[in-house]
N, C-alpha and C positions, 0 to 999 in steps of 0.2 A: 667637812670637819671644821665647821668653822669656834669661833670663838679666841682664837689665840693669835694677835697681831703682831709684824716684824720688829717686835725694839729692835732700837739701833744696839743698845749696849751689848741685847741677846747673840744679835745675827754677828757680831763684832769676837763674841765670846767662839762664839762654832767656827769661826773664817778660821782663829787663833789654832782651836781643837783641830782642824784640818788642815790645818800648813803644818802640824805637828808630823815629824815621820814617827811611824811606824809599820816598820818591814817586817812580813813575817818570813820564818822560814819552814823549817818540817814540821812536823806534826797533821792535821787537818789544815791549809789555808779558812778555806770555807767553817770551820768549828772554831777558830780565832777569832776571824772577822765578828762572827755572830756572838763570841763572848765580848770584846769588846764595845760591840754597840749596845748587846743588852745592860752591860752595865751603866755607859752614858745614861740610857733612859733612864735605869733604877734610879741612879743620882742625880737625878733632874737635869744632865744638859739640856736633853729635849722635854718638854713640858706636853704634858695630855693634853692633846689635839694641834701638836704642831707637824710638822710635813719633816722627815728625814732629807740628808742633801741627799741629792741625784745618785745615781751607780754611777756616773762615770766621776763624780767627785770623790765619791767613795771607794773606787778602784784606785783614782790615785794616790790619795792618802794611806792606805794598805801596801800600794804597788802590788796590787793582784789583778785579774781579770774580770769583766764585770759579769760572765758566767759566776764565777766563783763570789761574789758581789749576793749576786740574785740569788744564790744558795743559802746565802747567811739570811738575807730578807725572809726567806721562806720558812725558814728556823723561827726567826722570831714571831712569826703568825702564827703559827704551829704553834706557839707559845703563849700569845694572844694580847701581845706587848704591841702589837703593829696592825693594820691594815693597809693591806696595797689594795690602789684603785688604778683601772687601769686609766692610762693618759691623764694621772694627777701627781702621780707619788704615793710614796709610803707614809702615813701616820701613826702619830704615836694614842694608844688607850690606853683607860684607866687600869693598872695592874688589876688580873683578873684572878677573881675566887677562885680557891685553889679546889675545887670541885671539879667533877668528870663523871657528866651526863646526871645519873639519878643518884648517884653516893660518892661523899666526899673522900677525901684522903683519911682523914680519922674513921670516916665507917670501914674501908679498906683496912685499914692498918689493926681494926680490934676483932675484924671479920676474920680474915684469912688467916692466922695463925690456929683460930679453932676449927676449920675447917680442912684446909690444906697439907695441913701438918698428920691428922691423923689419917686422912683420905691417902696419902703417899705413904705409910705404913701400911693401912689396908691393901691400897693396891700391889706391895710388895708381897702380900699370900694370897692375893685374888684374881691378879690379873691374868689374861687370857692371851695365848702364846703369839695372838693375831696383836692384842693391845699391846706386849710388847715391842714387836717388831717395829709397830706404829710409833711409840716412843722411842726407839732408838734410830729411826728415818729421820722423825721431826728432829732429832741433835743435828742429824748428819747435815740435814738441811739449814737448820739457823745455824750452822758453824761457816755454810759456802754462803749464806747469805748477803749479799750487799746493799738490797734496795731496804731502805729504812721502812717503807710500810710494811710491805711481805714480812721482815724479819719479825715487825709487830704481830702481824696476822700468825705465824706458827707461833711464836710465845703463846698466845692465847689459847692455840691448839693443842701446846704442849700440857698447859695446866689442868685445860677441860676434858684432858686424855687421862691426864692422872686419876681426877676426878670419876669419871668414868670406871676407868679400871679398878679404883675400889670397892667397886659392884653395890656403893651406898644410894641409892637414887636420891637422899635430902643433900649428900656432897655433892653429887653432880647437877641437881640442881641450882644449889645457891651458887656453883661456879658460875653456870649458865645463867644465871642471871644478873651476874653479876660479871658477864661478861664484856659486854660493851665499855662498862667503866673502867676495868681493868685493862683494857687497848690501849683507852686514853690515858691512862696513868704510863703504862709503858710506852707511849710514845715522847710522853713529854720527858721520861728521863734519860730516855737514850737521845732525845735533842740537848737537855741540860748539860748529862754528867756522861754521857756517852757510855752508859752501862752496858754494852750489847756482848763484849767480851766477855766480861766477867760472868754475866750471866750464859754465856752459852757453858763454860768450865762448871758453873755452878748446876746449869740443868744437865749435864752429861753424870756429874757426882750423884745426883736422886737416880738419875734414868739405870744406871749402874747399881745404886741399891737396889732396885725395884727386882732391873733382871736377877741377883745372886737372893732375891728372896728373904733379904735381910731388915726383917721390919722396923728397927731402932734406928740403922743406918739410915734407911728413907726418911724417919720421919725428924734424925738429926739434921740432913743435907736439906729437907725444905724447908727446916726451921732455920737454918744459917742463913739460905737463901732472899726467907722472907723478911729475917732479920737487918740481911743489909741494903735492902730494897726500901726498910724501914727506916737507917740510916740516911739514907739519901736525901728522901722524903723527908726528915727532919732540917736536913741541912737548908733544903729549900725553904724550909720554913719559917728556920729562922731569919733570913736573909729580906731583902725588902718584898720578897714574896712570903706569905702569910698563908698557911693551909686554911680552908676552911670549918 
């Protein structure tokens, strides 16, 4: 990662940022840490392609663990503000297009409300007593959920079930197809904004339409849904990340 040399005034600046305390306390350690440094990069302390301090200078400036350290780093790849290499350090890159895989956040955001919204109506008079069941597992499952990917992987199963269930094959297709990008979207805001809760209450309110066969309901509850998913997504975008 070359290109970026040690000024003195720079490395003089980060010594300062890291004798600074900041202790955390409840909440996420590990989702602190990792807002806090994302935002140093957004504001330029660190500059594209210089090297993060070490985890153990960054566990002491936290006063956390460098477990806890290496969690927040991983966040931020996931995010794609960093690269860790091993036996070099972590780097900082150019903030990345707000894109995921083959369709961006705006094809997402003008796609799934014409899709998802009327396919969870549908599948509230179509679905099959097996496709229920299915749907109300995958709540039960992303509610005990802990590991951040898994939790991703049902999200996706929960949407392409709905999909399904509306016995449209052009909904369950464009889900399917547009499945992969929509992982990626949901993984990065449950790393951002930690959506994971809200959205499990929120997919229990559709899955709940679906079963009482109430088709307005469904197709109110995924439109809130995708509404504040849409929310989010804005906010990121206004911010020194830019959708694309």
């Amino acid at each position: 990662m070359g290109g970026v040399r040690n000024d003195p005034a720079r490395m003089t600046d980060i010594d300062d940022w890291l004798t600074a305390p900041a202790p955390f306390h409840r909440k996420n350690a590990a989702e602190l840490v990792f807002e806090e440094l994302r935002d140093a990069i957004l504001a330029g302390r660190f500059p594209v392609g210089s090297r993060l301090p070490s985890e153990t200078r960054l566990a002491l400036k936290y006063r956390v663990s460098r477990p806890i350290v290496r969690e927040a780093l991983r966040s931020l790849q996931t995010l794609g503000l960093t690269q860790t290499r091993t036996g070099s350090g972590t780097y900082v890159l150019a903030p990345p297009d707000r894109s995921y895989g083959r369709y961006s956040a705006r094809d997402l955001a003008e796609a799934r409300p014409c899709v998802e919204v009327p396919a969870a109506g549908l599948a509230a008079l179509r679905r099959t007593g097996d496709q229920l069941a299915g749907l109300l597992a995958l709540c039960e499952r992303m509610e005990r959920e802990e590991d951040h990917d898994l939790w991703v992987r049902l999200d996706s199963d929960f949407h392409a079930l709905i999909a399904e269930s509306s016995q449209n094959a052009v909904f369950a297709g464009v889900v399917a197809d547009a499945r992969e990008s929509l992982m990626r979207q949901s993984s990065l805001l449950n790393v951002m904004e930690a959506r994971r809760d809200a959205s499990n209450i929120e997919h229990r309110v559709i899955a709940e339409a679906i079963r009482d066969e109430r088709r307005e309901a469904a197709e109110t509850a995924m439109r809130d849904h995708l509404d504040k998913v849409g929310q989010v997504v804005a906010r990121l975008g206004t911010g020194a990340l830019r959708e694309g």
